[in-house]
FIMITI-985271 format. One record per residue: residue in one letter; x, y, z of N, C-alpha, C, O in turn; residue number from 1. Coordinates in pm, whole numbers, plus 50000, padded with zeros to 5 digits. Each point is the difference from the previous one (the first is absolute). Example, Ala and Ser with C-alpha at 12.3 -4.5 7.8 and 13.67 -1.06 7.14 Angstrom:
BEGIN
r,n_x,n_y,n_z,ca_x,ca_y,ca_z,c_x,c_y,c_z,o_x,o_y,o_z,k
A,51319,49431,50780,49911,50119,50000,50090,50120,50000,50104,49998,50066,1
S,49861,50107,49862,50082,50119,50006,49923,50109,50073,50051,50111,50017,2
This chain:
BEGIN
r,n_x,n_y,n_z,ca_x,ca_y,ca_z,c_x,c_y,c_z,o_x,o_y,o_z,k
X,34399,84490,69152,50007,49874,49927,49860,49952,49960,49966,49965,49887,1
X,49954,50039,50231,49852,49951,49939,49956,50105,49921,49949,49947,49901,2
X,50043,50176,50090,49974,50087,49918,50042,49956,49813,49939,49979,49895,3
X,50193,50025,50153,50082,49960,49865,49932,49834,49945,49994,49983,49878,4
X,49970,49928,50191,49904,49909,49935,49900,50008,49924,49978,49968,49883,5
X,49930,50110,50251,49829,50090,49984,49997,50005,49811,49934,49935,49920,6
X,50177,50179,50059,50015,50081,49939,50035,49906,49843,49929,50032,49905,7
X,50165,49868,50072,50025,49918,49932,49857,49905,49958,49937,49993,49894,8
X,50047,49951,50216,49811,49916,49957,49938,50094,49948,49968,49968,49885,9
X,49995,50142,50143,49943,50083,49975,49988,50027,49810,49910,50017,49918,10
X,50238,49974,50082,50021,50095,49857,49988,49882,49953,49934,50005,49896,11
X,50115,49824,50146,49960,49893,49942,49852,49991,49957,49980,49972,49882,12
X,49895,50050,50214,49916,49967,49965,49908,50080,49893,49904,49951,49941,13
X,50152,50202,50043,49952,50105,49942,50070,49941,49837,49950,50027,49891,14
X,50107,49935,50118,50077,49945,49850,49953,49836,49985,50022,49953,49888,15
X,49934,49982,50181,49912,49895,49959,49874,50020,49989,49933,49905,49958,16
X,50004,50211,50073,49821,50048,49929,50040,50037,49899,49951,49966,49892,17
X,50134,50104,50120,50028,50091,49833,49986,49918,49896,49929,50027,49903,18
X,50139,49864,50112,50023,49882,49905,49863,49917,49975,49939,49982,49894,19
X,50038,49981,50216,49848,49961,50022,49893,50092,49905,49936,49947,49910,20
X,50054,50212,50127,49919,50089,49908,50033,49965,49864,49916,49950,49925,21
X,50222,50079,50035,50028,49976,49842,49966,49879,49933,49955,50003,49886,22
X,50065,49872,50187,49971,49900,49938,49825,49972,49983,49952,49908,49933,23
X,49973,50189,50142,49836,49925,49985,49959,50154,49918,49883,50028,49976,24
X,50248,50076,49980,49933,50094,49909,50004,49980,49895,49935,50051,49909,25
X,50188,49826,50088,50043,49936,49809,49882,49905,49988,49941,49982,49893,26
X,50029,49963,50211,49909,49868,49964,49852,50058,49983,49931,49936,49920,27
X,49997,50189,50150,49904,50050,49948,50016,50079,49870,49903,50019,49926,28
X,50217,50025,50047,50002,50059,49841,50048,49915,49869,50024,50029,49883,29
X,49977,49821,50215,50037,49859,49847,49849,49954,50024,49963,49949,49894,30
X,49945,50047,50191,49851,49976,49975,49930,50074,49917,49928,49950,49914,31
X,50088,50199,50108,49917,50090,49920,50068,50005,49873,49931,50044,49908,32
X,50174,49926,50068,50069,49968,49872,49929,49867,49915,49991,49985,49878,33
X,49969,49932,50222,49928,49884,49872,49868,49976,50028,49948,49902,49947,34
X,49981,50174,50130,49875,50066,49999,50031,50039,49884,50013,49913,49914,35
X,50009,50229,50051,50005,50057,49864,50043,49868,49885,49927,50022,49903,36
X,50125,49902,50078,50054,49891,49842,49849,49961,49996,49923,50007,49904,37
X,50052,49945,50239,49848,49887,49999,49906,50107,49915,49947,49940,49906,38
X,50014,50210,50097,49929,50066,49954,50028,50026,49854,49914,50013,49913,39
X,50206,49991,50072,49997,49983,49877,50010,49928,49927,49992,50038,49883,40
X,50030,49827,50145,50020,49820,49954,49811,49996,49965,49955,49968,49889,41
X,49958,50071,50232,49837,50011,49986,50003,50098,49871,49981,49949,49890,42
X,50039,50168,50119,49977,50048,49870,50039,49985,49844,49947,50060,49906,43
X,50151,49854,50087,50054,49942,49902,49883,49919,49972,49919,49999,49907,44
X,50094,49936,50198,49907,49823,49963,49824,50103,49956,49907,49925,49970,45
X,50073,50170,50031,49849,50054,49931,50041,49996,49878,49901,49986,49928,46
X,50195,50020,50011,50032,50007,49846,49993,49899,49919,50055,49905,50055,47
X,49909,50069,49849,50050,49935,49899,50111,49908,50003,50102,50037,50057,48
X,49893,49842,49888,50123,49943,50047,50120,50017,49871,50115,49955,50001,49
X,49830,50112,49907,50069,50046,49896,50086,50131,50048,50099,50031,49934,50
X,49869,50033,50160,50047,50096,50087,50148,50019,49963,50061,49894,50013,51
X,50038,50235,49935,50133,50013,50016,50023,50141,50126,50092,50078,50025,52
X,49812,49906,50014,50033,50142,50066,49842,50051,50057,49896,50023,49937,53
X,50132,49982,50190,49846,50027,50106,50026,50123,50104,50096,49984,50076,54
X,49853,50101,49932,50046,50068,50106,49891,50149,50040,49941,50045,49902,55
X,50048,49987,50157,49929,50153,50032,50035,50126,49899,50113,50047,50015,56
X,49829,49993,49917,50101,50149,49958,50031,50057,50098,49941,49974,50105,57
X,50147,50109,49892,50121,50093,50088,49919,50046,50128,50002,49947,50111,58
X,49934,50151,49852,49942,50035,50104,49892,49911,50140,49994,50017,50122,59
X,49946,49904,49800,50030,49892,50067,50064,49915,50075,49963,49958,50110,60
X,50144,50013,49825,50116,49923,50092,50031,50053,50082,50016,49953,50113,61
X,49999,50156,49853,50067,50091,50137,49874,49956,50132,50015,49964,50117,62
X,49869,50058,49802,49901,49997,50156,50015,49874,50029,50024,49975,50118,63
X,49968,49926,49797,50038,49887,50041,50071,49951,50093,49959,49933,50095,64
X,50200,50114,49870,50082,49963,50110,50030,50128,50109,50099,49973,50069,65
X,49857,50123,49954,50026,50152,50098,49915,49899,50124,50065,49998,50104,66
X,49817,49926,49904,49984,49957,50098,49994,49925,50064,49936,49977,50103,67
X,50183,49938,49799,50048,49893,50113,50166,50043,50040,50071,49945,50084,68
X,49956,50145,49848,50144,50033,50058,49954,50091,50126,50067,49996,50103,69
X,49821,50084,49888,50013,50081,50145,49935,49863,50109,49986,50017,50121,70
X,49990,49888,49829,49918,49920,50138,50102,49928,50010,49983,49914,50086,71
X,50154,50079,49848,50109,49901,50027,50076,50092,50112,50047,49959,50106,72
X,49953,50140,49856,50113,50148,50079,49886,49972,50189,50052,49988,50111,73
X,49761,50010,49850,49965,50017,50104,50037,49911,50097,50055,50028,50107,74
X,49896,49805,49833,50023,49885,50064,50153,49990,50068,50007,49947,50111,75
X,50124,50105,49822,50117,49971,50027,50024,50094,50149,50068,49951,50090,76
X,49864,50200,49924,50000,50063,50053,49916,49976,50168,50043,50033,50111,77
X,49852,49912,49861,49935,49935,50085,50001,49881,50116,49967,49985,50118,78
X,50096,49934,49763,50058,49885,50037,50140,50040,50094,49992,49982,50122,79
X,50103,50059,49835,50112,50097,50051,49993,50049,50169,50066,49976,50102,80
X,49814,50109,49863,49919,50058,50140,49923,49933,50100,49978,50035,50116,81
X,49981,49850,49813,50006,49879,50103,50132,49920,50074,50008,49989,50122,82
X,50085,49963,49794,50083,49979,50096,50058,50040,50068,50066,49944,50087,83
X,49917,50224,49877,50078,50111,50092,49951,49938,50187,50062,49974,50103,84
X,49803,50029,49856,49959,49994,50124,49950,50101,50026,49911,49994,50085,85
X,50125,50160,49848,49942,50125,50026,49808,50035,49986,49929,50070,50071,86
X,50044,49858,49823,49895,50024,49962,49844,49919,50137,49884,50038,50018,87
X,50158,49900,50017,49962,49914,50140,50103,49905,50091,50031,49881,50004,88
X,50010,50260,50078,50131,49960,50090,49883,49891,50130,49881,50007,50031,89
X,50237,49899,50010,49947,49969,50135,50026,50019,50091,50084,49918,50037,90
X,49878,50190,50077,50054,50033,50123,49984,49923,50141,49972,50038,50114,91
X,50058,49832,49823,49965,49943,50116,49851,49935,49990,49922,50031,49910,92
X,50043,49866,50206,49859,49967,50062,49975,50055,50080,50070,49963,50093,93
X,49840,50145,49948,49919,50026,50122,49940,49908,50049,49946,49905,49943,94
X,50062,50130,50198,49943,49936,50102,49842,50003,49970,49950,50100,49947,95
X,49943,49747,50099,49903,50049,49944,49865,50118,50061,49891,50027,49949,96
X,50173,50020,50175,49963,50069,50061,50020,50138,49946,49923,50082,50051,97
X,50152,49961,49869,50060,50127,49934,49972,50017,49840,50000,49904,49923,98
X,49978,50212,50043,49952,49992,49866,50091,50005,49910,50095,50064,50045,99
X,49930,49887,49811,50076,49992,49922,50107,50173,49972,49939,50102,49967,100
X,50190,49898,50050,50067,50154,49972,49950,49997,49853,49991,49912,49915,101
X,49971,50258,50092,49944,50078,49893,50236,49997,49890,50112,50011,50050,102
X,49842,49970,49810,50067,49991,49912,50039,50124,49992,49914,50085,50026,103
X,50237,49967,49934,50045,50105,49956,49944,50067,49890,49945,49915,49930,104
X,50044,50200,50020,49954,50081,49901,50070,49943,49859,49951,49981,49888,105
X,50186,50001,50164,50060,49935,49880,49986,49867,49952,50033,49950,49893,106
X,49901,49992,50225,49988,49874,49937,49845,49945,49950,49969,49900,49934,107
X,49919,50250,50148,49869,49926,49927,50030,50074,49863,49937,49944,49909,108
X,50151,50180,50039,50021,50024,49841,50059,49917,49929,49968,49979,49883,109
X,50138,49953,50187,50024,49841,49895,49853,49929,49938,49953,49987,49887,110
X,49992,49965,50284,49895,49936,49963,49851,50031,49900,49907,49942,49945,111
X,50148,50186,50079,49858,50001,49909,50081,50074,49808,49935,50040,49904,112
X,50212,49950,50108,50077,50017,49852,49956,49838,49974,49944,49962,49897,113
X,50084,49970,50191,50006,49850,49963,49881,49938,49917,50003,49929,49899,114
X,49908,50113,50165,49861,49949,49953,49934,50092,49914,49890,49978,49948,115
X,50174,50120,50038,50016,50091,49835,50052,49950,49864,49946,50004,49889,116
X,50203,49936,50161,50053,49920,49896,49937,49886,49980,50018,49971,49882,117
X,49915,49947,50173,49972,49902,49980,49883,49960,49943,49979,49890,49950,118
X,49901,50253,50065,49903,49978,49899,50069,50091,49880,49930,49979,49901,119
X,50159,50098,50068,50055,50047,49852,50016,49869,49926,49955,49963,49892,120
X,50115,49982,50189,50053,49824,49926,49879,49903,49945,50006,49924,49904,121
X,49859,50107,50204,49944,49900,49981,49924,50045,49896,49959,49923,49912,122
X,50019,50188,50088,49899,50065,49866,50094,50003,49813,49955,50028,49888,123
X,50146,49942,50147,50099,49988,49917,49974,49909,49852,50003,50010,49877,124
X,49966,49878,50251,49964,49897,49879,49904,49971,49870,50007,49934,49896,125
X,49871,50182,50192,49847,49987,49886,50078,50097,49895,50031,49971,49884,126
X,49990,50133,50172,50066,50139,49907,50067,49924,49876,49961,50019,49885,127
X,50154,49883,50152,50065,49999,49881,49989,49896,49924,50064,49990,49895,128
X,49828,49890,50159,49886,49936,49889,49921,50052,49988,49949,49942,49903,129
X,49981,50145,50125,49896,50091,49886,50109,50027,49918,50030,49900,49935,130
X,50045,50201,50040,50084,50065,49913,50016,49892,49947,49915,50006,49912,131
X,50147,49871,50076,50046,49873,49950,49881,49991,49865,50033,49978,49883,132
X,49845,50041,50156,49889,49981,49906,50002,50115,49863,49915,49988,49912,133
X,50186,50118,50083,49992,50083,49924,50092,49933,49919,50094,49997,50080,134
X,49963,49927,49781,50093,49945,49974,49971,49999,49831,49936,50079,49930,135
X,50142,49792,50036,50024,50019,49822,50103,49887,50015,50092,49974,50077,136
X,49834,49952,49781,50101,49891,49981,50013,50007,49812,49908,50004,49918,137
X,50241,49996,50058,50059,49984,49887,49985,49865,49914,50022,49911,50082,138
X,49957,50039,49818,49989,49911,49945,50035,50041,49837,50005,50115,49956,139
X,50015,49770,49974,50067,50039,49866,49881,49994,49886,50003,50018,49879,140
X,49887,49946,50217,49837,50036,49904,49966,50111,50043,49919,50057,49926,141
X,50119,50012,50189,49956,50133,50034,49975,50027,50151,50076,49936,50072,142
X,49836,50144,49991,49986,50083,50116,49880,49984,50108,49880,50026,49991,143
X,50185,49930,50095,49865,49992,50117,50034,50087,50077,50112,50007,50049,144
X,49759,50104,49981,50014,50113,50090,49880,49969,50071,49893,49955,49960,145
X,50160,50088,50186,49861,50017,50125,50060,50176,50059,50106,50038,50049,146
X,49808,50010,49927,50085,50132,50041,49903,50058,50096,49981,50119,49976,147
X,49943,49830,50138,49959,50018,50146,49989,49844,50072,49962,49901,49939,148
X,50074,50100,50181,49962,49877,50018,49833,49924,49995,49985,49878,50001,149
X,49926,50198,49995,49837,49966,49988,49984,49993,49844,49880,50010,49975,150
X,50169,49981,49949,49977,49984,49886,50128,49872,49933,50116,49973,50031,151
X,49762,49964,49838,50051,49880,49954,50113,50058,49895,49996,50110,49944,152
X,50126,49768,50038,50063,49991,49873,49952,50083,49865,49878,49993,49987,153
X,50174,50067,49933,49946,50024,49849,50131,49959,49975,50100,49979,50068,154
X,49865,50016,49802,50103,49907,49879,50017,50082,49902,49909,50064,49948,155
X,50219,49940,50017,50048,50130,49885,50097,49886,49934,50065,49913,50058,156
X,49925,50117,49789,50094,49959,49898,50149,50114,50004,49997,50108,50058,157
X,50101,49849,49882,50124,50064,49982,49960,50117,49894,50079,50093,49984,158
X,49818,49902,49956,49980,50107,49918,49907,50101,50051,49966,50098,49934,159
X,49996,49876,50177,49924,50102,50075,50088,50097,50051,49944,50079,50077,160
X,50107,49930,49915,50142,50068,50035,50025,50092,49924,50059,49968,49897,161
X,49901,50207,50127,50039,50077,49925,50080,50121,50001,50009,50092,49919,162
X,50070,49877,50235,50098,50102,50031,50083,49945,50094,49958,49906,50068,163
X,50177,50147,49950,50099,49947,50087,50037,50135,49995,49982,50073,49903,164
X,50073,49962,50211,50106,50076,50131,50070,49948,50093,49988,49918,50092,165
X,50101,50159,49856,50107,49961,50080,50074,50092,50058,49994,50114,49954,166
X,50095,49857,50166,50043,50100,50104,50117,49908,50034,50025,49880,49997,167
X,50053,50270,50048,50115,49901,50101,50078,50150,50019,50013,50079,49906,168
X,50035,49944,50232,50052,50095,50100,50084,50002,50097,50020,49883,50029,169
X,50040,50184,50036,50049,49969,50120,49951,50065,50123,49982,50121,50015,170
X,50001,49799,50059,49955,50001,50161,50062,50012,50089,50116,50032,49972,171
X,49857,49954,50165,50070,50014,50101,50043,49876,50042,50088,49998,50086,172
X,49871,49904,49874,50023,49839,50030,50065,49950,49837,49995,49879,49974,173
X,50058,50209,49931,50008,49914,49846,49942,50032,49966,49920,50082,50043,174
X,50092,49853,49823,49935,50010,49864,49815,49959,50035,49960,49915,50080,175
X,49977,50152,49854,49797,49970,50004,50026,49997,49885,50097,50046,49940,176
X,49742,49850,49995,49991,49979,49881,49877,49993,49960,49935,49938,50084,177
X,49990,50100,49812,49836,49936,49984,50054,49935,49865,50103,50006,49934,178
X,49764,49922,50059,49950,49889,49853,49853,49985,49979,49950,49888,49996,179
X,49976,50224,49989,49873,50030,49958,49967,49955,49922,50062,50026,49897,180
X,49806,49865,50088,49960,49948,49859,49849,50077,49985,49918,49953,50079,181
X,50035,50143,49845,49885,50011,49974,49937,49937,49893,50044,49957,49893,182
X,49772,50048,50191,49917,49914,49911,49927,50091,49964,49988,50118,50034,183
X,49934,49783,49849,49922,50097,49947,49862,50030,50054,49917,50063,49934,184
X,50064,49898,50166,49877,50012,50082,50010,50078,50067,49905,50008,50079,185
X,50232,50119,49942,50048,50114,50081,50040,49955,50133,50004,50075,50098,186
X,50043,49727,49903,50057,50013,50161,50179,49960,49935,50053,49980,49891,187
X,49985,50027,50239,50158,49983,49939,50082,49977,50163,50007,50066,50104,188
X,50045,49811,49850,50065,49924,50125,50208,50043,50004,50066,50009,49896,189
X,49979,50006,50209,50130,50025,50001,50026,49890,50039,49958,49961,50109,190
X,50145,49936,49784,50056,49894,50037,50121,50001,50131,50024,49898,50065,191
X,50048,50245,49960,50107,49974,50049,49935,49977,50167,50008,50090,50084,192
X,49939,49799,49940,49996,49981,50154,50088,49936,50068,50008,50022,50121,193
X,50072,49889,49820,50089,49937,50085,50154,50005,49863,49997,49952,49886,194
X,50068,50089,50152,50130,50087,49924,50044,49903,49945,50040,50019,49885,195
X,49974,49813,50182,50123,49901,49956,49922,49907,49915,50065,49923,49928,196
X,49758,50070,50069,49939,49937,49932,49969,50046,49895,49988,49920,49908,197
X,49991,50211,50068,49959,50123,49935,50166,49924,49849,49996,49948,49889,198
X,50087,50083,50183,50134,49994,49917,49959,49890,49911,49927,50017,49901,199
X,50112,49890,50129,49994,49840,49953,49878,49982,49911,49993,49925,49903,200
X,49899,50165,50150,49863,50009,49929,49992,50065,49843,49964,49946,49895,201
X,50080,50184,50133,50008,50099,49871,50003,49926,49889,49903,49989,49926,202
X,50243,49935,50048,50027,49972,49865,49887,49886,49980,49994,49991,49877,203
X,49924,49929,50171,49878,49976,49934,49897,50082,49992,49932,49971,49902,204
X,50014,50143,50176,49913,50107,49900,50006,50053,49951,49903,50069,49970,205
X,50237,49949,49968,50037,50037,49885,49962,49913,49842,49925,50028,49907,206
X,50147,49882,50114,49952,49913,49927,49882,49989,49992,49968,50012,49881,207
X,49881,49960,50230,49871,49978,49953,49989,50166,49935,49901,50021,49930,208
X,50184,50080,50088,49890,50105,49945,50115,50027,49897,50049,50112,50016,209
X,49991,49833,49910,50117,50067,49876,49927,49980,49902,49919,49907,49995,210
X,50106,50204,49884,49903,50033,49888,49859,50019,50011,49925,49970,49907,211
X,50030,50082,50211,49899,50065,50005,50037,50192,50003,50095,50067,50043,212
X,49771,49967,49886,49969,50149,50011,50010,50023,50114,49899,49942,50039,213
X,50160,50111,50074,49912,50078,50073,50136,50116,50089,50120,49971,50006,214
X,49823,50143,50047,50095,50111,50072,50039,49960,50058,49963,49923,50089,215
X,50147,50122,49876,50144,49970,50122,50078,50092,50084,50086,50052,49929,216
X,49917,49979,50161,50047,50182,50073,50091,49969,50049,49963,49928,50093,217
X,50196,50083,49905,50086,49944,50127,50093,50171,50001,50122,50011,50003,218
X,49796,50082,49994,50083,50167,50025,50010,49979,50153,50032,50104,50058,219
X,49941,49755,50050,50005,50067,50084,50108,49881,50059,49982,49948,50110,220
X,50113,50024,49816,50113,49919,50038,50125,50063,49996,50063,50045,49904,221
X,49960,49950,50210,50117,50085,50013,50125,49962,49939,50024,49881,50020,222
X,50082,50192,49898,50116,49982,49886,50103,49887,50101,50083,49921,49955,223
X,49881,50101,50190,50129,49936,50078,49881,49871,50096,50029,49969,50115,224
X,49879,49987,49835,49926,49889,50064,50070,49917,50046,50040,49914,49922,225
X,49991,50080,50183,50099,49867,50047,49904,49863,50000,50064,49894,50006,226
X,49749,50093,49984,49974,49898,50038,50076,49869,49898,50081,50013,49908,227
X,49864,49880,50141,50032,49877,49948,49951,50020,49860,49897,50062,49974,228
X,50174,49888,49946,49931,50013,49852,49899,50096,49931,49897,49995,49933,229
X,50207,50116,50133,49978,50138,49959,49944,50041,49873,49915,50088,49984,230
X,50157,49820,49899,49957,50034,49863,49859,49977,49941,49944,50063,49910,231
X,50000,49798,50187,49885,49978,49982,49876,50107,49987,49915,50003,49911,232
X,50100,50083,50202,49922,50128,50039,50009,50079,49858,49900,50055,49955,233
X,50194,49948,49992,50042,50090,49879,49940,49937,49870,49959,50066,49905,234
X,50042,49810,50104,49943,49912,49848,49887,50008,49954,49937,49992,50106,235
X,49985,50018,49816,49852,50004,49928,50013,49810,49965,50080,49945,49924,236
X,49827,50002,50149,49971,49853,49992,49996,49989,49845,49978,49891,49946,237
């Protein structure tokens, strides 16, 4: 009978950490979630207030956000391993005559996974404001590019603009897409960094760049493009 109790608390209390873990792994991955808006709400606000559209080119973004999603995975993981208790169990108070018991193997490898994850997380943050500094803001007079973070703004007109590419494929996650604008100074920014802003965006750079000269390549859009406003990729502005 006491067994059959033991055994009940037991599985009770193993299912109230659980719950406990999940709920402080959602709440460290809804922090690092508006960590990231705040970074990009800051990078907006460097733009222009004429601004329709601010964001990193592609490759970018990605670095942008790759390191705060792995310091959200670390922190959640960490945090987790703290309430386990595993990562610095307490065996008790020794007597103060007796020296502290030496920690299990498994538990100084928590401890020192722990304090692994936790500087991944903390280094997280410079990583993806630097990257934040690589950016581009849209406007219907034209183009602000910073394309390292140590270097200032330049300013491009809509007619600086003398090539577009375009792409769109399928992946292992969906449809990928580019929106390459080249300049004539030989740099050339990929608008598609953020997919749902990117959308809403297009049909005004279209418009700033319609009836202009310049190359247009879209051989590399696939006949079955599922992205969002697929045809766009296909149109000569």
């Amino acid at each position: 009978m006491a067994a059959t109790v033991n055994q009940n608390a037991s599985r009770q209390e193993r299912r109230r950490r659980g719950l406990v873990q999940l709920g402080a792994a959602a709440l460290v991955a809804a922090c690092w979630f508006l960590v990231a808006r705040l970074i990009f709400a800051w990078q907006a606000a460097r733009c222009p207030a004429a601004t329709f559209y601010a964001d990193s080119p592609a490759p970018q973004h990605f670095l942008e956000l790759a390191p705060l999603l792995i310091a959200a995975v670390c922190s959640a993981v960490a945090v987790t391993t703290q309430i386990s208790g595993k990562a610095w169990p307490r065996v008790g108070r020794p007597a103060p005559e007796l020296s502290a018991p030496r920690r299990s193997r498994s538990a100084r490898r928590l401890r020192r996974y722990s304090i692994i994850l936790t500087g991944l997380a903390a280094s997280a943050l410079p990583l993806s404001i630097g990257f934040s500094f690589c950016q581009f803001c849209l406007t219907s007079e034209g183009i602000d590019y910073r394309a390292a973070p140590w270097s200032g703004f330049r300013e491009y007109a809509w007619s600086d603009v003398t090539t577009i590419k375009t792409a769109c494929w399928s992946g292992r996650r969906g449809w990928n897409a580019k929106y390459v604008l080249g300049l004539g100074d030989g740099s050339s920014i990929d608008i598609m960094g953020s997919a749902s802003a990117t959308e809403s965006a297009l049909p005004q750079v279209m418009r700033a760049l319609h009836g202009q000269h310049l190359e247009f390549d879209a051989s590399h859009v696939s006949r079955y493009c599922g992205f969002p406003n697929a045809k766009l990729f296909r149109e000569r502005p």
